[in-house]
C-alpha positions in Angstrom: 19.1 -1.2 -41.9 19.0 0.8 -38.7 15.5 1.6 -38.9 15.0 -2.5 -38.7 17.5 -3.0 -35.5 15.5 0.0 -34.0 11.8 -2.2 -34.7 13.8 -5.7 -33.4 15.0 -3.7 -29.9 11.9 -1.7 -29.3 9.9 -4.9 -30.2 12.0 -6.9 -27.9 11.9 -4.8 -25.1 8.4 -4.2 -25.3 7.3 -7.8 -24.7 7.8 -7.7 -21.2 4.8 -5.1 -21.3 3.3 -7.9 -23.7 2.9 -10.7 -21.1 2.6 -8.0 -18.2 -0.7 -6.4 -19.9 -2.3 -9.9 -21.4 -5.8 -10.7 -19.5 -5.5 -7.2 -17.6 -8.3 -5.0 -17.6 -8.2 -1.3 -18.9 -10.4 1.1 -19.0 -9.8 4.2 -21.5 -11.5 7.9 -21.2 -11.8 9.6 -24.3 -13.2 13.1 -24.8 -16.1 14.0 -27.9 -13.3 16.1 -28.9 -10.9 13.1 -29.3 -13.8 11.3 -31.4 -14.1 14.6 -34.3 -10.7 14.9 -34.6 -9.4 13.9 -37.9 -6.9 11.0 -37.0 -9.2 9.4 -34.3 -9.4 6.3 -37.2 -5.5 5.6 -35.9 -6.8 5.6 -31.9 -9.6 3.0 -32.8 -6.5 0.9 -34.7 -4.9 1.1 -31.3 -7.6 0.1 -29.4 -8.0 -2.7 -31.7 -3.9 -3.7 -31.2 -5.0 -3.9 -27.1 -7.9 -6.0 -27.5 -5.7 -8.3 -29.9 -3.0 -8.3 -27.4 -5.7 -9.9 -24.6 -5.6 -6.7 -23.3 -9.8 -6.0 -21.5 -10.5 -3.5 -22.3 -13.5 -1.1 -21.7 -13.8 2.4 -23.4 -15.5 5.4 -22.3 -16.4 8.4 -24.5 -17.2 11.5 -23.6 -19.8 14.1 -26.1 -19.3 17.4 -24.8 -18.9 19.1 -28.5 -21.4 16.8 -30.3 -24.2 18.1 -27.7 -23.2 21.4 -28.2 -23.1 21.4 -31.8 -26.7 20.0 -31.9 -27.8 22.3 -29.1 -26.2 25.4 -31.6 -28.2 23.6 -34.3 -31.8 24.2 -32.7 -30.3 27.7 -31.4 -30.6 26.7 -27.9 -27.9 28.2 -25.6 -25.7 25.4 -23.8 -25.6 26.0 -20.1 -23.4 25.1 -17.8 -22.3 26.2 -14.7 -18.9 24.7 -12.5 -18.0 23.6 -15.7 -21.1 21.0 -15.3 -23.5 20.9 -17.9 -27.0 21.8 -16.9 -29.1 19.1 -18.7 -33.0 20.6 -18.7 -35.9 19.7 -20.7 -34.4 21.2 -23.8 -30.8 19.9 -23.7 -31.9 16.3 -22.7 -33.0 14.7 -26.8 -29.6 16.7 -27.8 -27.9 14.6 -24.9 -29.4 11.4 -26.0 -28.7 11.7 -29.9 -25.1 12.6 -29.5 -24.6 9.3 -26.8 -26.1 7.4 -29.4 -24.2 8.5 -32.5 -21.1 8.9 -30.8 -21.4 4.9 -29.7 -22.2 3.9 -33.2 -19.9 6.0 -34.8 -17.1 4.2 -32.3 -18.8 0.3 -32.8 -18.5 1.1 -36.8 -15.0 2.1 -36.6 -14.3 -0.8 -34.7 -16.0 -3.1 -37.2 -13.7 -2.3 -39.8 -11.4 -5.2 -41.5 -10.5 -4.2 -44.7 -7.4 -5.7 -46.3 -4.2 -3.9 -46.3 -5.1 -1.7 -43.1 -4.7 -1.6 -39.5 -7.8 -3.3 -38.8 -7.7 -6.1 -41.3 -8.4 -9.8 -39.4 -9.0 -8.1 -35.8 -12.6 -9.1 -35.6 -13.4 -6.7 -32.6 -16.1 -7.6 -30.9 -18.1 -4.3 -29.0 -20.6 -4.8 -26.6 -22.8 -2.1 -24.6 -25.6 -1.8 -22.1 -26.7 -0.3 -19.5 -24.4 -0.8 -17.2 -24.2 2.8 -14.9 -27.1 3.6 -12.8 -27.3 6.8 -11.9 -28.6 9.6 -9.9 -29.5 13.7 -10.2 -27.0 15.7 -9.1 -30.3 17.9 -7.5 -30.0 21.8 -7.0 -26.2 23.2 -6.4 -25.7 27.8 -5.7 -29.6 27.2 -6.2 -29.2 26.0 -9.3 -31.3 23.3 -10.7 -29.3 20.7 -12.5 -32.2 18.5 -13.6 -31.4 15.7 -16.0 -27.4 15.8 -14.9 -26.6 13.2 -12.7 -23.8 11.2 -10.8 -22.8 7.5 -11.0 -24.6 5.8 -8.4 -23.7 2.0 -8.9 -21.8 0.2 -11.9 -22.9 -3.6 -12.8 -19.4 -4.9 -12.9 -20.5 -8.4 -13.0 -22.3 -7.5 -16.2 -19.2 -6.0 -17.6 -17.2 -9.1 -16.6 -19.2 -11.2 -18.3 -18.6 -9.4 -21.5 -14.9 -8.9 -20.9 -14.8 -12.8 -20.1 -16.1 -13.2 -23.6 -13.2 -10.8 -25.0 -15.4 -8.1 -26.1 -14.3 -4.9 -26.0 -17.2 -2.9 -24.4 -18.0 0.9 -25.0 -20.0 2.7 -21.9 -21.5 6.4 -23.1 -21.6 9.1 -20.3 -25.5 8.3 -19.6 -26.9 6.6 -16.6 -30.2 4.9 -15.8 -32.4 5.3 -13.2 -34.4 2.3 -11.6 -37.3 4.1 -12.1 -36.4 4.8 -16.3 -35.2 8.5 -16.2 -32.1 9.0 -17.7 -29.3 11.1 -16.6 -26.5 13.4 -18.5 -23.2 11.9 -16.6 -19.4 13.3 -16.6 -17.3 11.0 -19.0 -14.6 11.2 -16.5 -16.5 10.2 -13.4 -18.2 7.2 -15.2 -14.7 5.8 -16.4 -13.6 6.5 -13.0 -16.7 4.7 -11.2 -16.7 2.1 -13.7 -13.0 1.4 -13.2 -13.1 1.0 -9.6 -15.8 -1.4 -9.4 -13.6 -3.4 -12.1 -10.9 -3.5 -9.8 -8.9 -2.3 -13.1 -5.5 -2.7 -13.3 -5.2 1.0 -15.3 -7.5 3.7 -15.5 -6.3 5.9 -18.8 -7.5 9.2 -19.6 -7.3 10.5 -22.8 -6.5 14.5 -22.4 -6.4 17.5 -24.7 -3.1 18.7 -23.9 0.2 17.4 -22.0 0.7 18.0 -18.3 3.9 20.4 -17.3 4.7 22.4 -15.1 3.9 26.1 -15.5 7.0 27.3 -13.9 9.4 25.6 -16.6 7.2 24.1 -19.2 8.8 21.0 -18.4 6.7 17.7 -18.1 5.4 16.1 -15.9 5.9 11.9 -16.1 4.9 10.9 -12.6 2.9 11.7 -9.4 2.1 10.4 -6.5 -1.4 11.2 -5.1 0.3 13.7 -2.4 2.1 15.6 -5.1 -0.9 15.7 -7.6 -3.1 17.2 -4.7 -0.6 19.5 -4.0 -0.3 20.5 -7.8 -3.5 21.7 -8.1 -3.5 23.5 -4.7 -0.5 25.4 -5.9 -1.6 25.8 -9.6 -5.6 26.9 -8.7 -5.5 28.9 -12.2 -5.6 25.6 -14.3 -8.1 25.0 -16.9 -10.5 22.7 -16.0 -9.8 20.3 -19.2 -6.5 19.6 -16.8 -7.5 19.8 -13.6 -10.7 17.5 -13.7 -8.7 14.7 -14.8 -6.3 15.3 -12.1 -8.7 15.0 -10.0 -10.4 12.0 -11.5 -7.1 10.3 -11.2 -6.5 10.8 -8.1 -9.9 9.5 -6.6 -9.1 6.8 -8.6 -5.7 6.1 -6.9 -7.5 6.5 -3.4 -9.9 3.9 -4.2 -7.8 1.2 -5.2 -6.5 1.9 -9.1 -2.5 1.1 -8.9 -1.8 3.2 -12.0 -4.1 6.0 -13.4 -2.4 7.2 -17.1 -3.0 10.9 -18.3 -2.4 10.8 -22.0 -2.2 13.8 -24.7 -4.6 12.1 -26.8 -2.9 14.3 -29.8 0.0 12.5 -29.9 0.4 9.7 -32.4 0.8 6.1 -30.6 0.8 7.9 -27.1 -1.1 4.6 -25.6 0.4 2.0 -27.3 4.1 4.5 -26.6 2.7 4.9 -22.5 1.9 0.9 -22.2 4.5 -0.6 -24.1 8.0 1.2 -23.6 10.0 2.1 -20.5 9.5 5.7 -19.8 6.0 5.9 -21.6 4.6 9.0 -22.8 2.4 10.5 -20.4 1.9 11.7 -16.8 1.6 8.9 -14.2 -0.4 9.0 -11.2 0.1 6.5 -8.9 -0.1 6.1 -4.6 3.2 5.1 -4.2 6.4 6.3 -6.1 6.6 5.0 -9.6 10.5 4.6 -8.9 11.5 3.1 -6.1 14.8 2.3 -3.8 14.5 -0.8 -2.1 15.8 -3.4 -0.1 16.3 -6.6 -2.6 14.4 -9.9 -2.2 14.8 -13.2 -4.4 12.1 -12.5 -7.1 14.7 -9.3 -7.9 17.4 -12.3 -8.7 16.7 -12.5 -12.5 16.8 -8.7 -12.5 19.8 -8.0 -10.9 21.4 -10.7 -13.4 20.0 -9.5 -15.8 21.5 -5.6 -15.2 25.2 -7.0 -14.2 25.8 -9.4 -17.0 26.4 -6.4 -19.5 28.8 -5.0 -17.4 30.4 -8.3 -16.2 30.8 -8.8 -19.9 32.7 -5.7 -20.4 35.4 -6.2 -17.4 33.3 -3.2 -15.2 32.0 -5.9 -12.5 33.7 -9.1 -11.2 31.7 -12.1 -12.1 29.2 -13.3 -9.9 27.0 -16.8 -9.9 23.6 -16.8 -9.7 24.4 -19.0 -6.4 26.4 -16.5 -5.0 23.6 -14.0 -5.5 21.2 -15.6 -4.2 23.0 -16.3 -0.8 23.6 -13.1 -0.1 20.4 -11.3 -1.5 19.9 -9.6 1.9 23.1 -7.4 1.1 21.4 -6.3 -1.8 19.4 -3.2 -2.8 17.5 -2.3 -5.9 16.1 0.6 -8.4 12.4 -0.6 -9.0 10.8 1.2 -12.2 7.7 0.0 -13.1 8.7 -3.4 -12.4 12.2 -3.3 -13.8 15.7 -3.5 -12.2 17.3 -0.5 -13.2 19.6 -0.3 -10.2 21.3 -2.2 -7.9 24.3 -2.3 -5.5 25.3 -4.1 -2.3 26.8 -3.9 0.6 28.7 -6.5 2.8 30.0 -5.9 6.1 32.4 -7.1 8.3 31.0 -6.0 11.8 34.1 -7.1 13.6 36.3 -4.2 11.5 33.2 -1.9 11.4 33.7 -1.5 7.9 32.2 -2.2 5.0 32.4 -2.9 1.1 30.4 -1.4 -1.6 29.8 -3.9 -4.6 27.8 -4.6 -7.7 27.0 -0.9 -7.8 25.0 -1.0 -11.5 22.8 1.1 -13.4 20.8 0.2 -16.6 22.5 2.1 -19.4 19.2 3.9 -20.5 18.8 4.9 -16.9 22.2 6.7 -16.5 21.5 10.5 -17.0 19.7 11.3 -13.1 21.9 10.5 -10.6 20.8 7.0 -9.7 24.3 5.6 -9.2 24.6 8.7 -6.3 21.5 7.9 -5.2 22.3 4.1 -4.7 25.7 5.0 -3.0 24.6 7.5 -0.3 21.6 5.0 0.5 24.2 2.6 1.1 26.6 5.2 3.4 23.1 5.9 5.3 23.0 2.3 5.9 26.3 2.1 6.9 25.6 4.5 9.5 22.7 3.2 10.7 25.0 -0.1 11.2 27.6 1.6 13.1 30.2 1.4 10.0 33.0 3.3 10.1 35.0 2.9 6.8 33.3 2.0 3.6 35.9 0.0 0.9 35.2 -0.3 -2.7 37.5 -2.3 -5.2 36.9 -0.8 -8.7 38.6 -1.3 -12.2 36.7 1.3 -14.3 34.7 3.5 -12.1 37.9 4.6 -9.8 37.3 8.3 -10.6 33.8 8.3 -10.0 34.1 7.2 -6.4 37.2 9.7 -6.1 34.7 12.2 -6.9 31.9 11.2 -4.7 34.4 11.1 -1.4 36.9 7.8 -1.8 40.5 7.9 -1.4 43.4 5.4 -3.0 44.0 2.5 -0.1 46.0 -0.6 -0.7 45.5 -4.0 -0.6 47.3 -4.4 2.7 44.5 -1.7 4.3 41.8 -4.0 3.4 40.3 -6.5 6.7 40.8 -9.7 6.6 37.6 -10.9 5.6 37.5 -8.3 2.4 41.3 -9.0 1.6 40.4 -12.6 0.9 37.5 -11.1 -1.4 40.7 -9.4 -3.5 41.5 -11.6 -6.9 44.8 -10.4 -8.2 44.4 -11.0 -11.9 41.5 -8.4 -11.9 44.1 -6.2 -10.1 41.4 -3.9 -9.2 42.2 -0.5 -7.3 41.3 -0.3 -3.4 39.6 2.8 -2.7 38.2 3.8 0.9 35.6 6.7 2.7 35.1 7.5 6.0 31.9 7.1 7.1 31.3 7.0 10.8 
């Protein structure tokens, strides 16, 4: 029985991610590696579950290991130098099978629609082209790169015109030339490319490990595009499986893409766990904070309602109308996460007193374990400052040793201003508690 309550909340609370993702377009990076591994059958069902959700969706694959494989096969040494791979004369035909296979190997999987599995009724439609042109990448240390080249322009109207018929499309790391020659292209640089002419709403890569910190091990499940840079300053030992989709992320970011996903591609479900719950599963790179403090406007109304009524419910907060709210909405401030009210407080002041009361301080329960409610009360002492507020009043039922904790001191009723003391409902016979601030 648990195990059902568990589907009916993580089902409900995933379907704001449901109507947030709908007629969005994603593009995914997956490695070669990701396409021999043994469960990539499950990743394809999860593409599939996008598409199905009217997610767009547009998939690049990379085909590192199946070139090398076929290069090993003819006993021709793989070259590569700045971890790029030299693509001459004798690498090229290896270059070109392995695009091709790889793309028909990905369009059968997502053909499937056998009964009783994942795929059965999803009638994925894949479409591909020729979509990148491209450019050599010339002669870098003096060495001649030849038939490796860079992403020179993306046909994004092309691609749009596909997506607008709710085809999935699948774009191999090969690019055109408009004079025929084809080019050997970084899967990461041609998702990138491809997702920034899209104007995408998410770039995901698909990665061979999980991003953490060296230091602790810990990881790592946001950055902005100042603290990624300065990652990989600090951290110049990093493998370049890591580090180039760092840094494909973060031109992303500086080019326009909102949110740019890193995802362990070995974990089971980690898009479907990244897109459709709270805290996701991977690392998050973003140009502004993924968590953010804020002042509160009136599309945070439903939010804030939302977070309070729990607690109202439970005798923790007075009850408030959604009137009352909304008049006051400039007093109020707001946790933002990922477009979710997970925090909120506010404060009202009475300049002729120079004080001020702290109210409606409220923290999602699943949010409760990082300091946010600290967070939310010194932003509001800073505020008070700022104002020229000398005593800050709280009246609390529940929470009176928190604030006695965090600086407050038992008042009484009679201490209160005027204009606060005629806030005061007796039946709630809340305590009065008081901090100097100015």
């Amino acid at each position: 029985m648990s195990s059902l309550h568990d589907f009916v909340y993580w089902f409900r609370n995933s379907s704001p991610y449901i109507h947030a993702h709908r007629n969005k377009t994603f593009v995914v990076a997956l490695g070669g590696e990701a396409v021999l591994a043994d469960d990539f059958e499950h990743l394809v069902h999860d593409f599939a579950l996008l598409n199905s959700l009217g997610i767009r969706l547009v998939l690049v694959h990379g085909i590192r290991p199946q070139v090398d494989n076929r290069l090993n096969k003819l006993q021709i040494q793989p070259k590569f130098h700045n971890n790029l791979r030299i693509t001459d004369t004798q690498a090229l035909p290896s270059v070109k099978e392995a695009a091709g296979l790889v793309r028909i190997e990905i369009e059968a999987l997502l053909s499937l629609g056998l009964a009783n599995s994942p795929m059965a009724g999803a009638k994925v439609k894949v479409a591909s082209g020729n979509f990148v042109t491209a450019k050599p990448i010339g002669i870098i240390d003096g060495i001649d790169f030849c038939h490796t080249g860079e992403v020179r322009r993306v046909d994004s109207a092309a691609i749009h015109q596909l997506l607008d018929l709710d085809n999935v499309v699948l774009i191999s790391p090969i690019g055109y030339s408009p004079s025929g020659e084809v080019f050997n292209l970084s899967a990461e640089q041609v998702a990138t490319s491809v997702a920034i002419a899209l104007k995408a709403e998410k770039l995901i890569l698909l990665t061979e490990q999980t991003y953490f910190y060296p230091e602790n091990k810990k990881p790592i499940p946001q950055m902005t595009i100042a603290e990624a840079n300065d990652f990989l300053n600090h951290h110049t030992e990093l493998d370049e499986a890591i580090s180039q989709p760092l840094r494909a992320a973060i031109k992303a970011c500086q080019d326009g893409i909102e949110r740019v996903h890193l995802l362990d591609r070995h974990c089971n479900g980690a898009l479907l766990l990244e897109l459709f719950t709270r805290d996701g599963n991977g690392t998050l790179i973003s140009a502004m904070p993924f968590e953010t403090l804020r002042a509160a406007v009136l599309n945070d109304l439903g939010g804030i309602l939302e977070l309070i009524k729990p607690l109202e419910q439970q005798g923790k907060l007075a009850k408030r109308s959604r009137e009352k709210i909304e008049m006051e909405i400039s007093d109020y401030f707001v946790i933002e996460r990922d477009g979710l009210i997970i925090g909120c407080t506010a404060l009202h002041c009475d300049l002729k007193s120079n004080t001020g009361m702290v109210a409606c301080l409220a923290v999602h329960a699943d949010y409760q374990s990082a300091n946010r409610g600290q967070r939310l009360l010194e932003y509001i002492e800073q505020k008070a400052k700022k104002l020229g507020l000398v005593k800050l009043f709280v009246l609390s039922t529940q929470t009176i040793h928190w604030f006695i904790e965090r600086g407050f001191s038992s008042a009484l009723v009679d201490n209160l201003p005027a204009h606060f003391k005629t806030l005061y409902n007796p039946q709630r016979n809340s305590k009065v508690l008081v901090k100097q601030v100015g």
